[in-house]
C-alpha positions as CSV (number, residue, x, y, z in Angstrom):
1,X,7.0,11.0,-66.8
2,X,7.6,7.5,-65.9
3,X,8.2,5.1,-68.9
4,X,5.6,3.3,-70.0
5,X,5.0,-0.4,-70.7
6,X,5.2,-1.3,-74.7
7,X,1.7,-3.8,-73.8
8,X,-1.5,-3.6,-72.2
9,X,-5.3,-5.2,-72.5
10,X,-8.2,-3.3,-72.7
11,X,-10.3,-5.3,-71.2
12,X,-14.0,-4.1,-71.8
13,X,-14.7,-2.0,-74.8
14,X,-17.6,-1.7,-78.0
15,X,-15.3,-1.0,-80.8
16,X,-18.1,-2.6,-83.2
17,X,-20.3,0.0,-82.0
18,X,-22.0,2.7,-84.9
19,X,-19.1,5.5,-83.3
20,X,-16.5,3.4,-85.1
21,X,-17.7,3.1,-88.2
22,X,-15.7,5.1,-89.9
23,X,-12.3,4.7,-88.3
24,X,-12.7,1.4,-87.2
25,X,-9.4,0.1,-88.3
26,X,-7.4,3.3,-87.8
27,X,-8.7,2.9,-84.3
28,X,-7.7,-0.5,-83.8
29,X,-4.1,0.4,-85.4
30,X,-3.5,3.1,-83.2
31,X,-4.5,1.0,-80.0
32,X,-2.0,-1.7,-81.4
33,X,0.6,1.2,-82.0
34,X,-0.2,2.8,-78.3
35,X,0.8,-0.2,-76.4
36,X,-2.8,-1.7,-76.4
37,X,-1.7,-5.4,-77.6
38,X,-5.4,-7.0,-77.1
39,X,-8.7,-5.4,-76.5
40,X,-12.1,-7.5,-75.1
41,X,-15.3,-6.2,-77.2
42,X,-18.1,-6.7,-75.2
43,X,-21.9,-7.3,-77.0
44,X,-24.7,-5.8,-75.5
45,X,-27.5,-7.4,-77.1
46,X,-28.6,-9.4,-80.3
47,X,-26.6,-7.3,-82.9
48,X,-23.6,-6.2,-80.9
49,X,-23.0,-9.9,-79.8
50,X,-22.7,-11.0,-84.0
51,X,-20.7,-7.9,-84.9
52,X,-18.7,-8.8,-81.9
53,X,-18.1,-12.5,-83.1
54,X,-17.4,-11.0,-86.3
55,X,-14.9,-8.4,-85.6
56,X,-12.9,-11.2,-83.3
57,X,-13.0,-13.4,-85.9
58,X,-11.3,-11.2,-88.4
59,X,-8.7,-9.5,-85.7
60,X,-6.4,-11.7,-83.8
61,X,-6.3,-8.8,-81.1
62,X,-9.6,-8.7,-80.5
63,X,-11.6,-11.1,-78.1
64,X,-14.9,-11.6,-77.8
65,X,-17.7,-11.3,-74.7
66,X,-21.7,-11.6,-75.5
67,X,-24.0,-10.5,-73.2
68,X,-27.3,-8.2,-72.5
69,X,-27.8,-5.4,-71.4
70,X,-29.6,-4.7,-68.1
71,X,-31.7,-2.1,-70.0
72,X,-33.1,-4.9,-72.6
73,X,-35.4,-6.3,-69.4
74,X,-37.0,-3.4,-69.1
75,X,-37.6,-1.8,-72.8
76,X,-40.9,-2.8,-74.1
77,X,-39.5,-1.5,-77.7
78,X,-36.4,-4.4,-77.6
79,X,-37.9,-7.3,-75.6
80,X,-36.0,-9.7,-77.5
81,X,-34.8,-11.3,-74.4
82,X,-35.4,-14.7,-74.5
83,X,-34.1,-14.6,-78.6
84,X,-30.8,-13.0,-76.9
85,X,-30.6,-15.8,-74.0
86,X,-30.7,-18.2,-76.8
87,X,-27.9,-16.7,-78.7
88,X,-26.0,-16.8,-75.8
89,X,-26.5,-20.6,-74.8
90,X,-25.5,-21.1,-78.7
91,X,-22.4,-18.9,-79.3
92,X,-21.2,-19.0,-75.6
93,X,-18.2,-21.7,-77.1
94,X,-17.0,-19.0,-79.7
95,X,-16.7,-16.0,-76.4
96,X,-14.2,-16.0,-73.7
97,X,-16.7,-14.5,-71.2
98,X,-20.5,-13.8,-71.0
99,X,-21.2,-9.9,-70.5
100,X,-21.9,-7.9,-70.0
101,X,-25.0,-8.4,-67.8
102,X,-26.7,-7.1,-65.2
103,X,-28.9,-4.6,-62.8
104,X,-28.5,-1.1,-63.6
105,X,-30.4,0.5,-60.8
106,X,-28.9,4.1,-61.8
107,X,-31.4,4.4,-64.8
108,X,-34.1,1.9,-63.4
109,X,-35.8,3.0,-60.6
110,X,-38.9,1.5,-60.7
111,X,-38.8,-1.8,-58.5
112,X,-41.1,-4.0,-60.6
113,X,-38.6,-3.5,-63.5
114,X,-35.7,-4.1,-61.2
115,X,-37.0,-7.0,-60.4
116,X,-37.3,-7.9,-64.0
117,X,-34.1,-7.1,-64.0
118,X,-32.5,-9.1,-61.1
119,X,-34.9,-12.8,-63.2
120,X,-32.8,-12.1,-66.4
121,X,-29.6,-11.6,-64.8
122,X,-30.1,-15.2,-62.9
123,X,-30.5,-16.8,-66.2
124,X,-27.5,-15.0,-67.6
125,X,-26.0,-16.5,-64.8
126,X,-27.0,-20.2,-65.3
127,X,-25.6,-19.4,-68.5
128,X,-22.0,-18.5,-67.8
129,X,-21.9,-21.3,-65.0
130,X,-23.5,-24.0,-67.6
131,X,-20.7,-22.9,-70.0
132,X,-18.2,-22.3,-67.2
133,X,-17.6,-18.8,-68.8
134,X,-16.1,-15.7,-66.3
135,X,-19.3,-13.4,-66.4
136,X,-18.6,-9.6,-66.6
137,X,-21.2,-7.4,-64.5
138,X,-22.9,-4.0,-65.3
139,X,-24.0,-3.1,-62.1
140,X,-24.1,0.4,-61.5
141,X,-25.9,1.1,-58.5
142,X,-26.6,-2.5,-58.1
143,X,-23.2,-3.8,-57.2
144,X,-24.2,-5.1,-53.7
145,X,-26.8,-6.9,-55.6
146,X,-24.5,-8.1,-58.5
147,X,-22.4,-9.9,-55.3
148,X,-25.3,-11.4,-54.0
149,X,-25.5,-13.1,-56.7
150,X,-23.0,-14.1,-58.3
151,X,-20.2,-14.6,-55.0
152,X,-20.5,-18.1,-55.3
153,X,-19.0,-18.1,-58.5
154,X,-15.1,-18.8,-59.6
155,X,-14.5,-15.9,-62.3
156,X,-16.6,-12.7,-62.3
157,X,-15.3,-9.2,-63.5
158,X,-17.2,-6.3,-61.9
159,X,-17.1,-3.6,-65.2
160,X,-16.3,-0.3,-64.7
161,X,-17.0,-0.5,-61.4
162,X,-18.2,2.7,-59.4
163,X,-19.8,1.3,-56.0
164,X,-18.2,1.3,-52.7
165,X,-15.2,0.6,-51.3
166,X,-17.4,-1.8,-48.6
167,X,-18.7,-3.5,-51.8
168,X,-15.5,-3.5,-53.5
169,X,-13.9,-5.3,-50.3
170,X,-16.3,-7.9,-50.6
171,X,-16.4,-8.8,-53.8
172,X,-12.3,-8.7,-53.8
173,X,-12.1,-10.9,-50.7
174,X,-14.5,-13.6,-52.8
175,X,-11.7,-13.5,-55.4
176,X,-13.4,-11.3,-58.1
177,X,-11.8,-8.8,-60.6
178,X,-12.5,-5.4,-60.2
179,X,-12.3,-3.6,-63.9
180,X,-10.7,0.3,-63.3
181,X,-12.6,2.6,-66.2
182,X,-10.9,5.8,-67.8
183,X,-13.2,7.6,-65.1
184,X,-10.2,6.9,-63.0
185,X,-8.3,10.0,-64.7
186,X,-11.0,12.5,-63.8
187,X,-13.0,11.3,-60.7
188,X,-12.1,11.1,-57.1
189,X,-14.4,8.1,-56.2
190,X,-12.5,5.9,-58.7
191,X,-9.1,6.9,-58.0
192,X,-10.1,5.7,-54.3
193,X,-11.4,2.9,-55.7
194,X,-8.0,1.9,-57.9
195,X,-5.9,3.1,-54.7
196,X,-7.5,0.3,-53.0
197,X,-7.8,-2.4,-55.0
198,X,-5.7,-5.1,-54.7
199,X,-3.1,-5.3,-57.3
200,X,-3.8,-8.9,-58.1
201,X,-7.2,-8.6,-58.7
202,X,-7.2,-5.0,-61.2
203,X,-8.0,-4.5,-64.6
204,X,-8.0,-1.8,-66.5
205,X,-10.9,-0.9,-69.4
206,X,-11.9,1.9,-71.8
207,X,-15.5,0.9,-72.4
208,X,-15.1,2.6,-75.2
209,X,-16.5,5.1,-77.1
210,X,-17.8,6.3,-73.9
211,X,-16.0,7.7,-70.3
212,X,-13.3,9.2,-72.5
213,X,-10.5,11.2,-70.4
214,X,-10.2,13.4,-73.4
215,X,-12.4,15.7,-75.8
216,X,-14.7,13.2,-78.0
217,X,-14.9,10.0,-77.9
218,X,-13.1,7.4,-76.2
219,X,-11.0,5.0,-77.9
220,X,-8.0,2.0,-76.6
221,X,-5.2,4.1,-76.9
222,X,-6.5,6.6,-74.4
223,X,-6.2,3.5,-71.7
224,X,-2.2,4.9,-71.3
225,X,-3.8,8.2,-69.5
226,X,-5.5,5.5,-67.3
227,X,-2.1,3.3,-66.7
228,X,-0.3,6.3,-66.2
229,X,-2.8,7.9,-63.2
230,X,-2.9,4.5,-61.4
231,X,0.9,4.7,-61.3
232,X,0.9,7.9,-59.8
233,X,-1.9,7.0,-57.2
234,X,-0.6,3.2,-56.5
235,X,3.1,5.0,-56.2
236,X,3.8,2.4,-59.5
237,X,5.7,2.0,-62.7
238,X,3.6,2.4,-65.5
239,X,5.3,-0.3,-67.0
240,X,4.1,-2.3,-64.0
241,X,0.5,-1.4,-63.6
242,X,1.0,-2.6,-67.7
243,X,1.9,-6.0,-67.1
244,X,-0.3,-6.9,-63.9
245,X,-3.3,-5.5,-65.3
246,X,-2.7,-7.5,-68.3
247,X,-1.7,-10.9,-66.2
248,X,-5.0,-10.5,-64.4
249,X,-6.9,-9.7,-67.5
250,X,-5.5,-13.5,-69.0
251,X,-6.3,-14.7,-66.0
252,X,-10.0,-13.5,-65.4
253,X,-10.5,-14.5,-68.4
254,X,-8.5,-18.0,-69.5
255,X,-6.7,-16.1,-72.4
C-alpha cells in the first residue's frame, strides 16, 4: 500500500448527530489520530445548526455549516421553515458555509412538493449570496436543477454528489466543487464520477454516520479507505489526493 498523507479534511459530516452520542469525543480523537486534521459539521435544521455552532465552538477542528434540509419543505410535522431561514440570516457570521440545502427529488416525487422544494432552496440561496457564504447542495436527483440555480454563483459545493457525469461537467466547468462521498469505495457510479473529476475542484467527505465503507456506522477516520481508492482510480499518491483535497476544501470554503 501506498503511504498515506499524515492530514486530510472531512469536509461534510453530522458528528453532533444522536449516533454520536456516546463516543463523540473518542470519535473525534480517532479522526484527529487517523490523519483527519479538520472536519465540516453540517446542520440540517433548527437543532442540528445550534449543536453544530456548539460543537465548533468547543473544538478548534471542527467547522461549522447551517443549513435545511430539502425534506423540512415538505414535512407538515417540522414546518419550521421560516423559524430555520431566520436562524440562518442570524448565525450565518458564526458558519463558514450555508448547507446543506436543497431538492431531493429521490424521496420527493410529488411535483407540488418539489416545487415547494425548489421556493425554499431560492431563499436559502439569497441567503448565502447576502452573506457571501459558499453554499453546500443536497441535490440527489435534482442536481441539474441545483445548477440551474445556483451556476451563477462564485463558491458552491455539490455534497456527495451522485448525478451525472454530463451534470458533473457542467457544474465543474462553472467552477464548482464536486464533494467525493465514502460511496466511492463501494460503488461504480462514483468511482467514475472521482475518475473524472478534475483534481482542482475535489473534495472528499464522510457524511457521517451514514454511507460508511465498513460494518456500522460511518465515522472521519474511515475517509482514509476513501483517499486510498481515489489514489488507486486517479493512478495517485494517497499522500497527494490528501493534500489537494484538503487545499480545495480551504479554498471552497475561505478556511
Amino acid at each position: 500500500m501506498r503511504n498515506m498523507s499524515p492530514y486530510f479534511i472531512d469536509s461534510h459530516c453530522h458528528l453532533d448527530f444522536s449516533k454520536f452520542n456516546k463516543d463523540r469525543e473518542e470519535v473525534i480523537l480517532r479522526a484527529q489520530e487517523a490523519g483527519a486534521g479538520e472536519m465540516i459539521n453540517s446542520g440540517i435544521d433548527l437543532k442540528t445548526n445550534f449543536s453544530t455552532l456548539e460543537l465548533a465552538k468547543t473544538h478548534e477542528c471542527i467547522h461549522p455549516t447551517i443549513g435545511l434540509s430539502p425534506m423540512l419543505a415538505t414535512n407538515p410535522d417540522k414546518d419550521r421553515v421560516p423559524e430555520i431561514l431566520s436562524q440562518l440570516d442570524e448565525y450565518a457570521p458564526q458558519a463558514i458555509g450555508i448547507g446543506e440545502a436543497g431538492m431531493d427529488y429521490y424521496h420527493c416525487t410529488d411535483e407540488t412538493l418539489r416545487k415547494k422544494q425548489m421556493e425554499v432552496f431560492k431563499q436559502v440561496i439569497t441567503i448565502a449570496e447576502n452573506h457571501t457564504k459558499p453554499l453546500v447542495i443536497h441535490g440527489r436527483d435534482a442536481e441539474d436543477e441545483a445548477f440551474a440555480m445556483t451556476g451563477h454563483l462564485d463558491r458552491v459545493i455539490f455534497h456527495c454528489y451522485g448525478g451525472s457525469l454530463e451534470t458533473m461537467k457542467k457544474i465543474t466547468d462553472a467552477g464548482h466543487y464536486i464533494s467525493i462521498p465514502t460511496l466511492v469505495c463501494f460503488s461504480s457510479h462514483h468511482k467514475e464520477i472521482a475518475a473524472t473529476v478534475p483534481e482542482e475542484l475535489m473534495l472528499i467527505e464522510t457524511d457521517s454516520p451514514y454511507l460508511s465503507p465498513r460494518k456500522g456506522r460511518n465515522e472521519p477516520k474511515f475517509l482514509v479507505d476513501s483517499i486510498n481508492t481515489i489514489a488507486e482510480i486517479k493512478d495517485m499518491e494517497p499522500a497527494d489526493v490528501a493534500e489537494i483535497t484538503r487545499k480545495n476544501t480551504y479554498n471552497a470554503f475561505k478556511i
